[in-house]
C-alpha positions in Angstrom: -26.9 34.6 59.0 -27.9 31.9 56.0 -28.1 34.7 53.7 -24.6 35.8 54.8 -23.1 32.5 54.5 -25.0 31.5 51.3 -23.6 34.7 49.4 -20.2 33.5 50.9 -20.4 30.2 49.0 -21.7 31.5 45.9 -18.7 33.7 46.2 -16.3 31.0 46.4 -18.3 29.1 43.9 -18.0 31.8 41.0 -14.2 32.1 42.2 -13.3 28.6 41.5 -15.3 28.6 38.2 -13.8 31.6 37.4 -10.0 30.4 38.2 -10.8 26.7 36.5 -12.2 28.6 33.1 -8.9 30.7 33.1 -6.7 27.6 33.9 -8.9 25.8 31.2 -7.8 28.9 29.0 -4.5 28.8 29.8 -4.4 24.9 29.1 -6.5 25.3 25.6 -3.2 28.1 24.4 -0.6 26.2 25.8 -2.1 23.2 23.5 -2.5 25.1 20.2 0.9 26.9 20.6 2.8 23.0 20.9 0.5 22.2 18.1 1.9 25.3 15.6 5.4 24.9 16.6 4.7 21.0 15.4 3.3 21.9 12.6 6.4 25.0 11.6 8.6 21.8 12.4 7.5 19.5 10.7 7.0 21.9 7.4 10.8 22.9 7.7 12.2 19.4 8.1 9.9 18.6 4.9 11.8 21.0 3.0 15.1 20.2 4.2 15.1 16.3 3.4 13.5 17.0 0.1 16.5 19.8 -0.6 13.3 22.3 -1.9 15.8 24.8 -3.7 13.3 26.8 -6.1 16.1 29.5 -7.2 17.3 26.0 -9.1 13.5 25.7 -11.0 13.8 29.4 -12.2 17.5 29.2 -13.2 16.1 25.6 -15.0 13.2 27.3 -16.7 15.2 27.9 -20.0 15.5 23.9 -20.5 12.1 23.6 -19.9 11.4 25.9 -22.1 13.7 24.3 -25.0 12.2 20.8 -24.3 8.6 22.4 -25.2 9.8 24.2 -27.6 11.3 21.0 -29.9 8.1 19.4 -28.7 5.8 21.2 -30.4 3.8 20.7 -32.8 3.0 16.9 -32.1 3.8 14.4 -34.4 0.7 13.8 -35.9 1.8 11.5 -38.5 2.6 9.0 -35.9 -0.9 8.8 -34.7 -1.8 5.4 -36.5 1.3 3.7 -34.9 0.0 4.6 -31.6 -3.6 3.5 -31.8 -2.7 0.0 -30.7 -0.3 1.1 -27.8 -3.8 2.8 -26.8 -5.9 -0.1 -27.3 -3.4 -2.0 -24.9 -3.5 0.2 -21.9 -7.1 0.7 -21.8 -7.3 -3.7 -21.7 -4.6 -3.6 -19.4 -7.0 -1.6 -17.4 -9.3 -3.6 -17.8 -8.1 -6.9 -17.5 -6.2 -5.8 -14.1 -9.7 -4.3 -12.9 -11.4 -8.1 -13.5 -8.9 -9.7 -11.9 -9.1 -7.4 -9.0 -12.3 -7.9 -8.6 -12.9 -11.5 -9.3 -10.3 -12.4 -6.4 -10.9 -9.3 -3.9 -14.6 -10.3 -3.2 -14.0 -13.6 -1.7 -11.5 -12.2 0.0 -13.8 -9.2 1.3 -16.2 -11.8 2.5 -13.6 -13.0 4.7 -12.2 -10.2 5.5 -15.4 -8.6 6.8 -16.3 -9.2 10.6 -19.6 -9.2 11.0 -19.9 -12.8 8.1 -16.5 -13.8 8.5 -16.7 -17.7 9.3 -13.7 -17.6 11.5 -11.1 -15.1 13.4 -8.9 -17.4 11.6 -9.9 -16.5 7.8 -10.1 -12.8 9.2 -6.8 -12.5 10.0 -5.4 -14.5 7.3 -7.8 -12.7 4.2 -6.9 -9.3 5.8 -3.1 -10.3 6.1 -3.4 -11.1 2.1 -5.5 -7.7 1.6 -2.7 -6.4 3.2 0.2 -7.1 1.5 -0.9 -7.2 -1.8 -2.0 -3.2 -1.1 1.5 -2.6 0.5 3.1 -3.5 -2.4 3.7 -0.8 -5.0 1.7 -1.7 -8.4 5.5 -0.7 -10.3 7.5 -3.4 -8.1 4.4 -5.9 -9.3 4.9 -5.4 -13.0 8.4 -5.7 -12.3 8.3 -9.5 -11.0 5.8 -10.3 -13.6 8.0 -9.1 -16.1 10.5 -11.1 -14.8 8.2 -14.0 -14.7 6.4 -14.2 -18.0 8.5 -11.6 -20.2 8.0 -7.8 -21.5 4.1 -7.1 -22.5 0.8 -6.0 -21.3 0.5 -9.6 -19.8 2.2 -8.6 -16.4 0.9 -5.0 -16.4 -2.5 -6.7 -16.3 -1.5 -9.2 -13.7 0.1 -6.5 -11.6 -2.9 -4.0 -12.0 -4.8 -7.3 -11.2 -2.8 -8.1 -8.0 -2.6 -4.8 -6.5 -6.3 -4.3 -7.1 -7.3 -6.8 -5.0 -5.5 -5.3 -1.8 -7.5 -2.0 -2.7 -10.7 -3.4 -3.9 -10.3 -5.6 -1.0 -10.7 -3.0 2.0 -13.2 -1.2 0.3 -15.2 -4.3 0.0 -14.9 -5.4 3.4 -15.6 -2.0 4.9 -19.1 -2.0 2.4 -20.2 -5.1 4.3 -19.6 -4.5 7.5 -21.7 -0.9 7.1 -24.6 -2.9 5.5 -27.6 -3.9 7.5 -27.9 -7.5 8.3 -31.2 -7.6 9.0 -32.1 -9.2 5.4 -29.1 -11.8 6.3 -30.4 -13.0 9.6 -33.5 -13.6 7.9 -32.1 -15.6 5.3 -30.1 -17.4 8.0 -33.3 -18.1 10.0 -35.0 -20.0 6.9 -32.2 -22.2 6.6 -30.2 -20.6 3.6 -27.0 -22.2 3.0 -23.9 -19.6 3.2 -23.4 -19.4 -0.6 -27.1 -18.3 -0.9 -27.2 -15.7 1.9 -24.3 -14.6 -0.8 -26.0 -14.6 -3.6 -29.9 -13.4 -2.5 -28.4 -11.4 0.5 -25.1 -9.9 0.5 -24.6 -9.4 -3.0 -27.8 -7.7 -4.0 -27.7 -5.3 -0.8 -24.4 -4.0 -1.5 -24.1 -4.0 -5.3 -24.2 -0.8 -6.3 -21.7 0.4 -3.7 -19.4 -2.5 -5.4 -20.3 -1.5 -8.9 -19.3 2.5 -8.1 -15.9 1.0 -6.2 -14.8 -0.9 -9.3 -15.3 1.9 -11.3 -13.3 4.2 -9.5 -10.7 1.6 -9.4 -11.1 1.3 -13.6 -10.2 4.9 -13.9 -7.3 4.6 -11.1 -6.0 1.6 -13.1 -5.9 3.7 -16.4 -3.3 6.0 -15.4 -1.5 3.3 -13.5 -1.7 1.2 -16.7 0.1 4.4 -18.2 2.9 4.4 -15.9 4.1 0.2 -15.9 5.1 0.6 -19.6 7.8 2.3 -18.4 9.1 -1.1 -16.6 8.1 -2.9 -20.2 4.9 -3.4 -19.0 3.5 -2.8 -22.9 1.0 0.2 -23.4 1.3 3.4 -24.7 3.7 4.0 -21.7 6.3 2.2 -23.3 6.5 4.1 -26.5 6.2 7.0 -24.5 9.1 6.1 -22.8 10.9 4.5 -26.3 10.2 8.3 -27.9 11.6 9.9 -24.5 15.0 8.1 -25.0 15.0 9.0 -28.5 14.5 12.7 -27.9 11.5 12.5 -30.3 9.7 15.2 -28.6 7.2 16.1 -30.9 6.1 12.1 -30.5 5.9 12.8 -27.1 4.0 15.8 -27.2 1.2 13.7 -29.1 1.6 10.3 -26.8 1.0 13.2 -24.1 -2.0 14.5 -25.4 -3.4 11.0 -26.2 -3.0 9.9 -22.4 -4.5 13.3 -21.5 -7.6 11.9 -23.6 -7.5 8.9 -22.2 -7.9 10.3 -18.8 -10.4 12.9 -19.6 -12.6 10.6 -21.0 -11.9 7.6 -18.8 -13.0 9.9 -15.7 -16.3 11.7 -17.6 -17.3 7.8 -18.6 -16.4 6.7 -14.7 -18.5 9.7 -13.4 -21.7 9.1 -15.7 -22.2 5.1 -15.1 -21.7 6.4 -11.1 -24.5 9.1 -11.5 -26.9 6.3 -13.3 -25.8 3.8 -10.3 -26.6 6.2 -7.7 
C-alpha cells in the first residue's frame, strides 16, 4: 500500500514540475516576444522622428561628390598660417584639462561617500558635478564668449568647466572602489584630514586619476576642435572662416591637420596609459 501511494505522489510531483516548467516556458516566450516588439518599436519611431530618407543621400551623392572634388588637392601653401590655430587648440586642451582637474578633485573628495565629511557637502559637490556635466561644453564657450570676448580664453574655460562635471564622477567613483584600509590606519594614528589626503588617498588612487585625465586630454582635443566654431579660437575657427569662404582646398588641409591631431593625440594618450598601468 506505501509503495502504491508513494508512486502516486511522485506522480503528482513530476506532473506539477512538469506543468510549472511549461508555464515557466510559456512565461520566458511571452517575455522575449513583448521585448522584440519593443525593440521593432522603438527602431521605427527612431526613424520616423529623425525623417531617415536615404533615397535623399544617393540622389545627394553628386554634391558630395563636387564638394570633394573642389577640395582636393589641399592647400598646402596655407600650412604656415595654420600652425598657430594648431598650437591654440592643443593649449586649449590643455588648459581646459588643468582646470578640470584642479577643481574636480576637491570636489570628488566630497562627492565620494565613503570620506565625505557630511551628507551635506555630498549632496551639494554632487549637485555641482552635476550640472556642470549636464551642460553642453558648446553652450559653455558660448557664455564665456559672451563674458570675456572671442578667443581661446573661453574655450579653455568651457573645456575647464565641463571637465570638472566628468572628471568629477570618475573621481568620486575611483574612491569609493579603493580600499580604505590604509585610511583607517592613518585615521587611527591621528592624521589630520589633509594628510590622510595627501599620504593616503592620493597615492592609492593616482594612477587611476593620472589614466582618467588623460583620457579626458584626448576627449578635450577634439572638443577643443569643435568650440571654434562658436569663436572659441583654434583651428576650428579657421576651419569654419575657410567653410564660409568655400575655400575648400583649405579645408581639405585644416581637415587633415585635425585628423593628425587626433591620431596622434590618442597614440600619445594610449602609450603614457600603458607605462601607468
Amino acid at each position: 500500500m506505501s509503495v502504491d501511494v508513494a508512486r502516486a505522489e511522485l506522480r503528482i510531483a513530476t506532473g506539477a514540475h512538469t506543468r510549472a516548467t511549461s508555464w515557466g516556458g510559456a512565461v520566458t516566450t511571452a517575455v522575449r516576444c513583448v521585448l522584440t516588439l519593443l525593440g521593432i518599436a522603438v527602431v521605427v519611431q527612431t526613424l520616423v522622428v529623425v525623417e531617415a530618407r536615404p533615397s535623399d543621400l544617393i540622389t545627394g551623392i553628386h554634391g558630395m561628390a563636387d564638394l570633394i572634388r573642389r577640395a582636393v588637392p589641399p592647400d598646402f601653401s596655407k600650412l604656415p598660417s595654420a600652425i598657430w590655430p594648431t598650437v591654440q587648440t592643443l593649449d586649449i586642451a590643455l588648459f581646459g584639462t588643468m582646470v578640470g582637474l584642479i577643481l574636480a578633485l576637491p570636489l570628488a573628495v566630497l562627492a565620494a561617500s565613503n570620506i565625505t565629511p557630511s551628507r551635506f557637502a555630498y549632496y551639494g559637490a554632487r549637485g555641482i558635478i552635476g550640472f556642470t556635466r549636464a551642460v553642453p561644453d558648446l553652450v559653455w564657450a558660448l557664455l564665456f564668449v559672451t563674458a570675456v570676448g572671442l578667443g581661446p580664453f573661453p574655450g579653455g574655460l568651457a573645456l575647464g568647466v565641463h571637465s570638472v562635471g566628468m572628471l568629477g564622477r570618475l573621481f568620486a567613483e575611483t574612491i569609493e572602489q579603493m580600499d580604505m584600509a590604509p585610511i583607517h590606519a592613518l585615521e587611527l594614528t591621528g592624521a589630520r584630514r589633509i594628510q590622510v589626503f595627501t599620504h593616503g588617498i592620493i597615492p592609492t588612487i593616482l594612477p587611476t586619476l593620472l589614466g582618467i585625465s588623460l583620457y579626458r586630454l584626448d576627449e578635450n582635443i577634439r572638443s577643443s576642435l569643435v568650440l571654434g566654431f562658436v569663436g572659441a579660437g583654434g583651428i576650428g575657427f579657421q576651419l569654419l572662416t575657410a567653410m564660409n569662404l568655400f575655400q575648400y582646398q583649405e579645408v581639405s588641409l585644416l581637415l587633415i591637420i585635425i585628423f593628425v591631431i587626433v591620431l596622434g593625440a590618442e597614440r600619445l594618450s594610449a602609450a603614457l596609459r600603458e607605462r601607468l598601468a
